[in-house]
Z-matrix of the N, CA and C atoms (Angstrom, degrees):
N
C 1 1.459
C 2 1.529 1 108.30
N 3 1.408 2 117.88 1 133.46
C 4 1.427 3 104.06 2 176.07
C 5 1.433 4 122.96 3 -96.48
N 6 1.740 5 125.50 4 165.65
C 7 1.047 6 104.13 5 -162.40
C 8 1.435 7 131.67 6 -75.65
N 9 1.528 8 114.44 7 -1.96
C 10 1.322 9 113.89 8 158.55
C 11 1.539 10 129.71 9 -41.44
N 12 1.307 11 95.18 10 -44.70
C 13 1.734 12 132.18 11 -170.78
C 14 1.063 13 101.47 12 -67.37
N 15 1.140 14 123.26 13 -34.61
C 16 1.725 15 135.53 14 -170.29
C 17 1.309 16 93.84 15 -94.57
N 18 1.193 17 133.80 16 -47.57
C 19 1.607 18 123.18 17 -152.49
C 20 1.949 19 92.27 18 -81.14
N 21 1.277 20 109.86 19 -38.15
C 22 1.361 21 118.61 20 -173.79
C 23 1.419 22 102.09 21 -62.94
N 24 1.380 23 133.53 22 -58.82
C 25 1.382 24 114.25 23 -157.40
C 26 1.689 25 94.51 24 -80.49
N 27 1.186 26 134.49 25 -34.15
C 28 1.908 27 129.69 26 -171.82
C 29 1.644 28 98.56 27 -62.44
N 30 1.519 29 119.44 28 -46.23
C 31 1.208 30 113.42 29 166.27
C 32 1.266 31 128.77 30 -15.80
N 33 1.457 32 97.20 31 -104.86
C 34 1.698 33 136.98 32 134.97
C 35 2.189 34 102.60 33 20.86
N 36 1.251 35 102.88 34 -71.03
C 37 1.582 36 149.80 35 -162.49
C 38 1.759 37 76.85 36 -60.24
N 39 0.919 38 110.79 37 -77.66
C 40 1.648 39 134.49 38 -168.09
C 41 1.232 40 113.29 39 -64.49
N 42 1.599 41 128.71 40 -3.45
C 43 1.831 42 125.89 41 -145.92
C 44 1.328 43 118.06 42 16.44
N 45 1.492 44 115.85 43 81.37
C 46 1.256 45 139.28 44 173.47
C 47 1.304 46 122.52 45 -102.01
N 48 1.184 47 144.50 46 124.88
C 49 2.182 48 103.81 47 -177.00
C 50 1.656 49 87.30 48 -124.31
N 51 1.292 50 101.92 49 -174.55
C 52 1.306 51 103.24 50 -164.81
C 53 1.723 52 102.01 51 -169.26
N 54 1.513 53 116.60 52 156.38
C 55 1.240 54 113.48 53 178.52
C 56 1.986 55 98.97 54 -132.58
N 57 1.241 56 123.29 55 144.47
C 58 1.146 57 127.38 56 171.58
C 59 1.052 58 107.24 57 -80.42
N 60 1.760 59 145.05 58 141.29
C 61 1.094 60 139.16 59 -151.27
C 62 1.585 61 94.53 60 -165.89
N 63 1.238 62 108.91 61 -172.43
C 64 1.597 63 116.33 62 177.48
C 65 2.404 64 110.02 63 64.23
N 66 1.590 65 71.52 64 -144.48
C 67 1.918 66 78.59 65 -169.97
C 68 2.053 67 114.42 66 -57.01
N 69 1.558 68 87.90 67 -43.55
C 70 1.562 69 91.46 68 163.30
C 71 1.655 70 131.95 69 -60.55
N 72 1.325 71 103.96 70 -19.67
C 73 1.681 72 103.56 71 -173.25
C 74 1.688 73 83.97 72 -89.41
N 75 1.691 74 130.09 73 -40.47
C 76 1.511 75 112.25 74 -170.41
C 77 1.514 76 99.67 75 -70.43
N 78 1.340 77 130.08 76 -25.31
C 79 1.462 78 120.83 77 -172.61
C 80 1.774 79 117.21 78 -65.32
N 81 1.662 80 98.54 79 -16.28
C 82 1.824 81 105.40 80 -167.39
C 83 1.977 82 80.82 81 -91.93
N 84 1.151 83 129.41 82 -28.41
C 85 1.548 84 120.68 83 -156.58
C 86 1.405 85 101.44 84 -89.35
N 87 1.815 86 127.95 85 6.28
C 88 1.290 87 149.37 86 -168.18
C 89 1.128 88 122.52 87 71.03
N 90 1.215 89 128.99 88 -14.31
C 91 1.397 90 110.45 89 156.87
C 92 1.862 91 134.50 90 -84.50
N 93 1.396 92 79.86 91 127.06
C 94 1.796 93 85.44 92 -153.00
C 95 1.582 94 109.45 93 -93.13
N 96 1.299 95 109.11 94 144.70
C 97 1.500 96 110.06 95 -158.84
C 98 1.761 97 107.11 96 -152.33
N 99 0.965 98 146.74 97 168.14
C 100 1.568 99 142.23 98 -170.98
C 101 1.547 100 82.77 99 -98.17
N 102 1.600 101 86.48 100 -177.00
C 103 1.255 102 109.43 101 -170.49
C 104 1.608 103 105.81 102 -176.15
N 105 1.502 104 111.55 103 156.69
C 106 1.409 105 110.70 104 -162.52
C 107 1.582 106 89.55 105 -134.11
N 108 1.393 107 136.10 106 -31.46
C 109 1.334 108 143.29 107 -155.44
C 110 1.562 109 109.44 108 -134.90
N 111 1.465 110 93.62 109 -171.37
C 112 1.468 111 106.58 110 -174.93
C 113 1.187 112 113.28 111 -151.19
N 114 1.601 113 126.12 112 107.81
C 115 1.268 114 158.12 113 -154.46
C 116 1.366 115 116.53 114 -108.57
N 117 1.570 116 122.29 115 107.80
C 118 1.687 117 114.07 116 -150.98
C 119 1.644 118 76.71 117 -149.95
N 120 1.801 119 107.95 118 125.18
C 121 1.597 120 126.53 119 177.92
C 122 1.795 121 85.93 120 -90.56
N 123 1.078 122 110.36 121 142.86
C 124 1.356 123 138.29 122 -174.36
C 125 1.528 124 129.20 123 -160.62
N 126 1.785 125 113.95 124 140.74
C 127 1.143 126 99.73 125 -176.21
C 128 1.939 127 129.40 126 -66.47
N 129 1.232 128 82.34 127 152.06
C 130 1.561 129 91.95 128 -172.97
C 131 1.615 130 105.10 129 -63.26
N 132 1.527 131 119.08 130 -37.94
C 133 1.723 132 109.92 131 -178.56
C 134 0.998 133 97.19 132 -79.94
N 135 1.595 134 154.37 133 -25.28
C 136 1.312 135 120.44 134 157.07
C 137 1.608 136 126.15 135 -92.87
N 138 1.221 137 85.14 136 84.35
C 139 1.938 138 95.96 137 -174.36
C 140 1.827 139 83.09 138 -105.90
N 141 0.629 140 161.29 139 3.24
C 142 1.484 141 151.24 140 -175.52
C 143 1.857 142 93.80 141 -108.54
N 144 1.414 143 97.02 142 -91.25
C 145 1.363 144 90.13 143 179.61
C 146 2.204 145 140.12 144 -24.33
N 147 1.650 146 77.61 145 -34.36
C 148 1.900 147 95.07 146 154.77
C 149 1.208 148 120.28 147 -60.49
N 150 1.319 149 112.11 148 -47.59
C 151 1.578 150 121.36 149 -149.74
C 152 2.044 151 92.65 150 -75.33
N 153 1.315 152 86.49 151 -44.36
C 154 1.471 153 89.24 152 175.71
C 155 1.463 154 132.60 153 -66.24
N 156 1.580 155 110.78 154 -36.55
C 157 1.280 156 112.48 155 171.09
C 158 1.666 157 113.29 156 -44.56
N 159 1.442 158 94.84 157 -57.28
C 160 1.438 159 110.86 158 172.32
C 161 1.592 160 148.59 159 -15.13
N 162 1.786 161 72.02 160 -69.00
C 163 1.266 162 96.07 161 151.35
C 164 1.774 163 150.27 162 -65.10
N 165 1.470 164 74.51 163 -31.40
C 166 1.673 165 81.40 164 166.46
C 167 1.478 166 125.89 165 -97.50
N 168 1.817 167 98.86 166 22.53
C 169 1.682 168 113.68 167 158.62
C 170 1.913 169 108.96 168 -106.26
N 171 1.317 170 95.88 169 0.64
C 172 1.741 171 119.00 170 171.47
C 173 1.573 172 95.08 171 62.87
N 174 1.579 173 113.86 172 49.72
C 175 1.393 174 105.05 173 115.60
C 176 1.014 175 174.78 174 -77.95
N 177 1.522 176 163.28 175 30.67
C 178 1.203 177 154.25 176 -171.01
C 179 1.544 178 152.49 177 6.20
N 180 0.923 179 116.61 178 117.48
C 181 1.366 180 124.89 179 -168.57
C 182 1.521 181 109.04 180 -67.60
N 183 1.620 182 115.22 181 129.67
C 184 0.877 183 120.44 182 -139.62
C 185 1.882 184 103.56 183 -111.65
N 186 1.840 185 85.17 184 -37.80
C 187 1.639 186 111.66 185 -168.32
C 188 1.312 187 89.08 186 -167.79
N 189 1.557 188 99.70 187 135.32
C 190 1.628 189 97.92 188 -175.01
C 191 2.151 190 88.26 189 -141.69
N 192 1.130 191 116.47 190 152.60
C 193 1.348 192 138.08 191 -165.25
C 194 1.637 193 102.35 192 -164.73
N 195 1.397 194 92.88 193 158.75
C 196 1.698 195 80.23 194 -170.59
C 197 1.629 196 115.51 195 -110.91
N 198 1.298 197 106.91 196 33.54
C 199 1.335 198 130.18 197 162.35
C 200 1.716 199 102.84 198 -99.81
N 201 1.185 200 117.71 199 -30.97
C 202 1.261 201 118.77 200 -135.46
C 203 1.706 202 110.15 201 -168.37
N 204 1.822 203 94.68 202 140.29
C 205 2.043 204 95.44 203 166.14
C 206 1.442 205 81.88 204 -174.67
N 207 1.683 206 70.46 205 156.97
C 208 1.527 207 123.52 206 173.03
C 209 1.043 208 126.23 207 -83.06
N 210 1.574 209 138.84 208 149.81
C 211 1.390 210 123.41 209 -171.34
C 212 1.707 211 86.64 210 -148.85
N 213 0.630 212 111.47 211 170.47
C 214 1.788 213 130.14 212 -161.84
C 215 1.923 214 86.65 213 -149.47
N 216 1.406 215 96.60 214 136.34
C 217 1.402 216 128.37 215 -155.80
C 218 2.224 217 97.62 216 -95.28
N 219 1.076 218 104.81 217 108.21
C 220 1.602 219 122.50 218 159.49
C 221 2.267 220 94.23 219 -15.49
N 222 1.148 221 112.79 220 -43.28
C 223 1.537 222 107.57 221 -163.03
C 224 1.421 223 98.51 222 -117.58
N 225 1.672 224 115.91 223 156.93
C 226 1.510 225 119.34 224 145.37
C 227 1.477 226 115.91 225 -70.11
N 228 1.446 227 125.26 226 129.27
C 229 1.420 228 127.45 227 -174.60
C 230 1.700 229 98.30 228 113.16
N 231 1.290 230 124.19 229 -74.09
C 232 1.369 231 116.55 230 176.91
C 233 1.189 232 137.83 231 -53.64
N 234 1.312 233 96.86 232 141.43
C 235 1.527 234 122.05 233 -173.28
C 236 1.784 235 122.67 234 -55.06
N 237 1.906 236 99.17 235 105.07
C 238 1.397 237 94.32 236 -174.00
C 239 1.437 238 101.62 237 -67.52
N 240 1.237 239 117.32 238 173.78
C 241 1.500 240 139.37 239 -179.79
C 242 1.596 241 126.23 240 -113.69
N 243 1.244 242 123.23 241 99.88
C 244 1.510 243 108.43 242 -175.08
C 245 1.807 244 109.93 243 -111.44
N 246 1.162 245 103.05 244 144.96
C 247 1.508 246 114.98 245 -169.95
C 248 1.389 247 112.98 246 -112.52
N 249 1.166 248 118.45 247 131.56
C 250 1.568 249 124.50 248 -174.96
C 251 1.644 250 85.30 249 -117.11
N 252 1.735 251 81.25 250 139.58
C 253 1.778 252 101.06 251 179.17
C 254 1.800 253 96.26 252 -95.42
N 255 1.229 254 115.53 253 169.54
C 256 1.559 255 140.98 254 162.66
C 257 1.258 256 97.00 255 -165.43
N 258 1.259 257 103.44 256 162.29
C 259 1.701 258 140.66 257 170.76
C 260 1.572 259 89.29 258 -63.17
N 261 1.423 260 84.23 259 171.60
C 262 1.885 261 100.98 260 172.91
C 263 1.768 262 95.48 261 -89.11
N 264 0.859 263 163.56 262 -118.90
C 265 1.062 264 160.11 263 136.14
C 266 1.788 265 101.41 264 74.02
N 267 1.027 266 97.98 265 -76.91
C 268 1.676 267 117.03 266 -179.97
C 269 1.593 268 109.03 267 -56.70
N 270 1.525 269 122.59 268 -62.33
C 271 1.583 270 157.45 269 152.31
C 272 1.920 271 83.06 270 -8.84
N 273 1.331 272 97.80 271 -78.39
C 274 1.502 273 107.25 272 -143.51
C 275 1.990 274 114.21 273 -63.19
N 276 2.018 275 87.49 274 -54.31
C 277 1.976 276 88.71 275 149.86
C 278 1.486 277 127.38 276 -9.21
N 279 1.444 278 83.46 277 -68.79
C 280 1.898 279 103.90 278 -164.72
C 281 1.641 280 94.68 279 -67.34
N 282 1.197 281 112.33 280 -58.25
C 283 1.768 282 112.47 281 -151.43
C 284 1.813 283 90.62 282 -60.47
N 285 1.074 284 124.35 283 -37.26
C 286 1.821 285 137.13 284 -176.05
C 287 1.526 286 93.73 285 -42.23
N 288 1.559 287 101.32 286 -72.91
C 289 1.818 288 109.41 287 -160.80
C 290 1.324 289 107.09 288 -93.22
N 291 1.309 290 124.27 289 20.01
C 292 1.593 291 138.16 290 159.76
C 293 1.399 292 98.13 291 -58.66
N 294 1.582 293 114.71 292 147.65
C 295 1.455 294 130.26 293 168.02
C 296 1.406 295 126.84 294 -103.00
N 297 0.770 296 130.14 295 132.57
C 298 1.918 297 126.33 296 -146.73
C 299 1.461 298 80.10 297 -106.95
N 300 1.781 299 123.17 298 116.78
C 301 1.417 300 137.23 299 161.88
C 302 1.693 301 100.60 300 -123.71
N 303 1.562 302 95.60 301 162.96
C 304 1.354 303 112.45 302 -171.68
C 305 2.103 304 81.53 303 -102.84
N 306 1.715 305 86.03 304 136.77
C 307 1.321 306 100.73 305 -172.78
C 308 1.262 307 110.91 306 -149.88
N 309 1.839 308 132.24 307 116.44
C 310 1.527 309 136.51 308 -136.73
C 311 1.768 310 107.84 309 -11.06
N 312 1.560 311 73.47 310 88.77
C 313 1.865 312 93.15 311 174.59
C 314 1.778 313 124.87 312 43.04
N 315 1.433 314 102.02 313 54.52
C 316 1.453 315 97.98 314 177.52
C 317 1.861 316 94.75 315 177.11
N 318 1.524 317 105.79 316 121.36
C 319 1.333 318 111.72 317 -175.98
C 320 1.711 319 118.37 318 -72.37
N 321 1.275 320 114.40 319 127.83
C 322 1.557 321 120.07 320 -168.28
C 323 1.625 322 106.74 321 -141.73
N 324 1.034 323 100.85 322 -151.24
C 325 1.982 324 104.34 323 -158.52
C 326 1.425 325 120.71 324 -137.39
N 327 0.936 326 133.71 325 93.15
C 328 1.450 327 130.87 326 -166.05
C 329 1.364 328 94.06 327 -111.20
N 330 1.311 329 128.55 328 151.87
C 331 1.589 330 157.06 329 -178.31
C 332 1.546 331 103.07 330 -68.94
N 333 2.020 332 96.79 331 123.53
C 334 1.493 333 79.65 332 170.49
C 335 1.204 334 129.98 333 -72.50
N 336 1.219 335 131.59 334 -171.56
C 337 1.226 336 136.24 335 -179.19
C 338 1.269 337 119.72 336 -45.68
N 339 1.303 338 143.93 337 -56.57
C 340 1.792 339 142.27 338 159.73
C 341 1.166 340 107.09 339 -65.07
N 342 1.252 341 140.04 340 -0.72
C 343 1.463 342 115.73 341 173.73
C 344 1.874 343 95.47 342 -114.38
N 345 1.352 344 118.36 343 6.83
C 346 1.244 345 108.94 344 174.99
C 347 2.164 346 101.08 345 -91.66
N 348 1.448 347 98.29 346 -40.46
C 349 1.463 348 91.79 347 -173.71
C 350 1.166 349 84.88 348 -83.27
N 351 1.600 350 168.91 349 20.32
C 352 1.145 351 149.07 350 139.42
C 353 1.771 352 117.47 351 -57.47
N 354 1.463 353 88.79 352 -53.52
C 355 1.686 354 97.84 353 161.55
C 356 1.745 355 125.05 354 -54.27
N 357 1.526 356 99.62 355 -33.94
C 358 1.660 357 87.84 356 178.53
C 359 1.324 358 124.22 357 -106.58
N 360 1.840 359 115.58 358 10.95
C 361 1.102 360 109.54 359 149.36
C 362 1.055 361 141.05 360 -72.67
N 363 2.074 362 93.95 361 -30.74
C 364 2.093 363 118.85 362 175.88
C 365 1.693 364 91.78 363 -55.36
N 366 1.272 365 115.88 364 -44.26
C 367 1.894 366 111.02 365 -173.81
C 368 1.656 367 95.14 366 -49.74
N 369 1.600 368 105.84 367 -79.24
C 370 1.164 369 114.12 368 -161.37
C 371 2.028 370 119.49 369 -47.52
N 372 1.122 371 103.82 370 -18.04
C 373 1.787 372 128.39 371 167.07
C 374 1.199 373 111.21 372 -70.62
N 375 1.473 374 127.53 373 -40.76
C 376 1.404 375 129.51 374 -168.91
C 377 1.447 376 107.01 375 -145.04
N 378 1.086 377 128.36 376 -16.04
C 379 1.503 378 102.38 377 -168.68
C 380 1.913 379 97.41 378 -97.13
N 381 1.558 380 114.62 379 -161.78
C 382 1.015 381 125.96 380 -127.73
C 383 1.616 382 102.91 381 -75.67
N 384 1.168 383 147.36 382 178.89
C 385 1.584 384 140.44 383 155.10
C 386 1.688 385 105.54 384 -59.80
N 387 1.356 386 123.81 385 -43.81
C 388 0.956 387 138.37 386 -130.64
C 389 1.764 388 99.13 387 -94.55
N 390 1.118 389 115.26 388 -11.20
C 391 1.628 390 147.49 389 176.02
C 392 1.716 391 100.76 390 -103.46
N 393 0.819 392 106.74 391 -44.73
C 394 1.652 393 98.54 392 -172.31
C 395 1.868 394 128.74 393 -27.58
N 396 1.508 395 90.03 394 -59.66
C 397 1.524 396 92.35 395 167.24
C 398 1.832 397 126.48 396 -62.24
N 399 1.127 398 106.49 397 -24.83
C 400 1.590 399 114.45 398 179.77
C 401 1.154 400 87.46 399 -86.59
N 402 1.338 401 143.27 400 -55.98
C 403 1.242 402 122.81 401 -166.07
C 404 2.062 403 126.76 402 -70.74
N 405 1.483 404 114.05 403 -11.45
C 406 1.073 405 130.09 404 -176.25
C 407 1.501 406 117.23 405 -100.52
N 408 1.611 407 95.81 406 -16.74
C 409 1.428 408 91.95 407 160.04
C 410 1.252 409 130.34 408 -96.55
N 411 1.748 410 105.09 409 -13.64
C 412 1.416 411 108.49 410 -170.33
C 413 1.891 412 96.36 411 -71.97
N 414 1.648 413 121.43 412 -30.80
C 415 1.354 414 135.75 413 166.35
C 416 1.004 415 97.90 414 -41.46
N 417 1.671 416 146.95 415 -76.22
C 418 1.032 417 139.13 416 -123.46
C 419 1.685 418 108.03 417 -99.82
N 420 1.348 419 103.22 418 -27.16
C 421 0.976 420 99.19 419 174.69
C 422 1.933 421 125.99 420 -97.14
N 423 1.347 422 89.71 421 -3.31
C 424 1.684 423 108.06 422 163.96
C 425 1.699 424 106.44 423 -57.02
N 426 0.878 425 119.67 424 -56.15
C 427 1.454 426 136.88 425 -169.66
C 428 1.872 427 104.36 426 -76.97
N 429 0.953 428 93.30 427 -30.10
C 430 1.862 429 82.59 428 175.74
C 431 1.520 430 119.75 429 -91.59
N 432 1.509 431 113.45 430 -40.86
C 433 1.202 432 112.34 431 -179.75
C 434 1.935 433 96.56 432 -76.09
N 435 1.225 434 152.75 433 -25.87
C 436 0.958 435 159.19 434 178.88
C 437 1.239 436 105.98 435 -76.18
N 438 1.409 437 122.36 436 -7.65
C 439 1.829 438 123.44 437 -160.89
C 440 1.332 439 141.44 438 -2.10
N 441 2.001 440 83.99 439 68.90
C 442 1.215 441 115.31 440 171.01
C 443 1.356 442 109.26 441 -86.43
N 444 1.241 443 126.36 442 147.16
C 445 1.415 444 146.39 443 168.21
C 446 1.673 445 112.70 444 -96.89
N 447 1.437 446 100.28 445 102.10
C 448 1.533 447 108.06 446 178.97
C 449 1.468 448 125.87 447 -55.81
N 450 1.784 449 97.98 448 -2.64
C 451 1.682 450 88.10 449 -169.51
C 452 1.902 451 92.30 450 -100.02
N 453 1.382 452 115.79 451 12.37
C 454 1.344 453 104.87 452 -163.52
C 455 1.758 454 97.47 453 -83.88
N 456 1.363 455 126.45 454 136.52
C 457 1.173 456 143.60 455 -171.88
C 458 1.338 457 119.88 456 -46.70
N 459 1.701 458 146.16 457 -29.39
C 460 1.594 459 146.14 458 110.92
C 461 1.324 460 116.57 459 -27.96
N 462 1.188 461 145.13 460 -49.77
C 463 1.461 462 128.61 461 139.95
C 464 1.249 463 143.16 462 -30.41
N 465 1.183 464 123.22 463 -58.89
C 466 1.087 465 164.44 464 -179.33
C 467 2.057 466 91.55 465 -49.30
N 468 1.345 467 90.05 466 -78.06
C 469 1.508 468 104.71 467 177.91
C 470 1.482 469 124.61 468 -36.60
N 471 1.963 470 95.50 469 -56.70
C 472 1.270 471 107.54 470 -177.73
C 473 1.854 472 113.14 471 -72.49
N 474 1.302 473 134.45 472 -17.82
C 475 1.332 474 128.19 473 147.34
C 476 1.859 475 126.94 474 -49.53
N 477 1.655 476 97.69 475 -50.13
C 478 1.694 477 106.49 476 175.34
C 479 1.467 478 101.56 477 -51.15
N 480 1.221 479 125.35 478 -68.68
C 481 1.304 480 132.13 479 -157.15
C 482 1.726 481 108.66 480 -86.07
N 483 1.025 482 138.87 481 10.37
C 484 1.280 483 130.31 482 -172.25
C 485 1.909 484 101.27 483 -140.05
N 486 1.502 485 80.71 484 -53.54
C 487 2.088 486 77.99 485 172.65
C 488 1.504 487 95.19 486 -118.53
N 489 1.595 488 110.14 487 -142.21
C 490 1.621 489 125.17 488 -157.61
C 491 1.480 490 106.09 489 -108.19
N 492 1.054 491 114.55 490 158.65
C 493 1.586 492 129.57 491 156.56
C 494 1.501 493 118.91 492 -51.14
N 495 1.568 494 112.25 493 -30.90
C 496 1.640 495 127.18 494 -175.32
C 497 1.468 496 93.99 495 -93.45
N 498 1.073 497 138.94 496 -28.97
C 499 1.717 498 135.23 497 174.03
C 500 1.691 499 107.56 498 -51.34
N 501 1.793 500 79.26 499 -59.66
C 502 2.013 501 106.41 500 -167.00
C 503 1.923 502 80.14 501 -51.35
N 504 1.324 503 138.75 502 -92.14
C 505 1.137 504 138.31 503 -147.66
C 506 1.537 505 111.08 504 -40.70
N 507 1.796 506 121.83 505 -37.01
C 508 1.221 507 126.42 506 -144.85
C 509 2.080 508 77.95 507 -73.93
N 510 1.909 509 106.08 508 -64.26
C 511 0.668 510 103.32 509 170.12
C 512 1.774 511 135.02 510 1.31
N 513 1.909 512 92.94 511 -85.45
C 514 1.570 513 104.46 512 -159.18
C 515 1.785 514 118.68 513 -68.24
N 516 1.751 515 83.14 514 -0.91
C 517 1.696 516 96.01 515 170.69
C 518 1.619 517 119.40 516 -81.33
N 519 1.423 518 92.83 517 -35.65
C 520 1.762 519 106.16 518 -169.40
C 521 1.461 520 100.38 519 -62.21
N 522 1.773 521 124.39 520 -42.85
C 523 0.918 522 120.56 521 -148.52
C 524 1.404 523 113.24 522 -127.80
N 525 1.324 524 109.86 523 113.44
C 526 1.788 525 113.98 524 177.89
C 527 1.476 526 119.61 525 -119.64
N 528 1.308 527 108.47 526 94.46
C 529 1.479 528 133.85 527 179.82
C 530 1.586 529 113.20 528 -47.88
């Protein structure tokens, strides 16, 4: 069973919910990309009850922030796990207009399409320099293989409010529909 499969049914077991997020949620939106981990948006009041599930697959916390942690994997070879916190409020949005795909044998939830580049502009807005380029391409190329047009006004929006005005421009340069 893999550990998705595992994390999904103990979840599940526990009333836990969960959304698949990161390189796997851009791989279901077609643009396909590697991946080393496993990236699951989750509520922020159950950050304990996570930490524990977790743990009792004998992971470890690796880097912890209170948006966000890292977990370092029980084996060499296995897939660490990182968890992004939200509010319930925020949590529930996403989990609503989440798309239910079959994912190594066990049905789960990946972000639709604007709330996935919503997530990787908030990265590209705040998270590290060192992410920037992975994260601007997984943007850029969300929108092409999806053949979305960045100048369309739900776009448009979801750049103002999630990333920058200098993204939206770098963007509407890269890409001519």
């Amino acid at each position: 069973m893999s550990l998705l499969a595992q994390i999904t049914d103990e979840s599940r077991a526990r009333g836990l919910e969960f959304v698949v997020i990161g390189a796997l949620a851009v791989n279901v939106h077609g643009l396909i990309r590697d991946t080393a981990d496993l990236d699951l948006l989750v509520q922020q009041e159950k950050r304990e009850a996570w930490l524990k599930l977790l743990a009792e697959f004998q992971y470890t916390v690796a880097s912890e922030r209170p948006a966000f942690c890292q977990l370092d994997p029980p084996a060499k070879g296995a897939w660490p796990v990182d968890l992004m916190f939200v509010r319930e409020p925020t949590f529930r949005q996403m989990f609503t207009a989440a798309l239910e795909v079959e994912m190594f044998d066990c049905k789960v939830r990946v972000p639709c399409i604007d709330h996935l580049i919503a997530l990787k502009l908030h990265a590209l807005k705040h998270g590290p320099a060192s992410r920037f380029m992975k994260d601007y391409l997984d943007v850029e190329g969300l929108l092409r293989v999806n053949k979305l047009d960045p100048r369309q006004p739900r776009i448009r929006e979801l750049f103002l409010k999630y990333g920058t005005s200098e993204l939206y421009g770098k963007i509407c340069r890269s890409i001519n529909p």
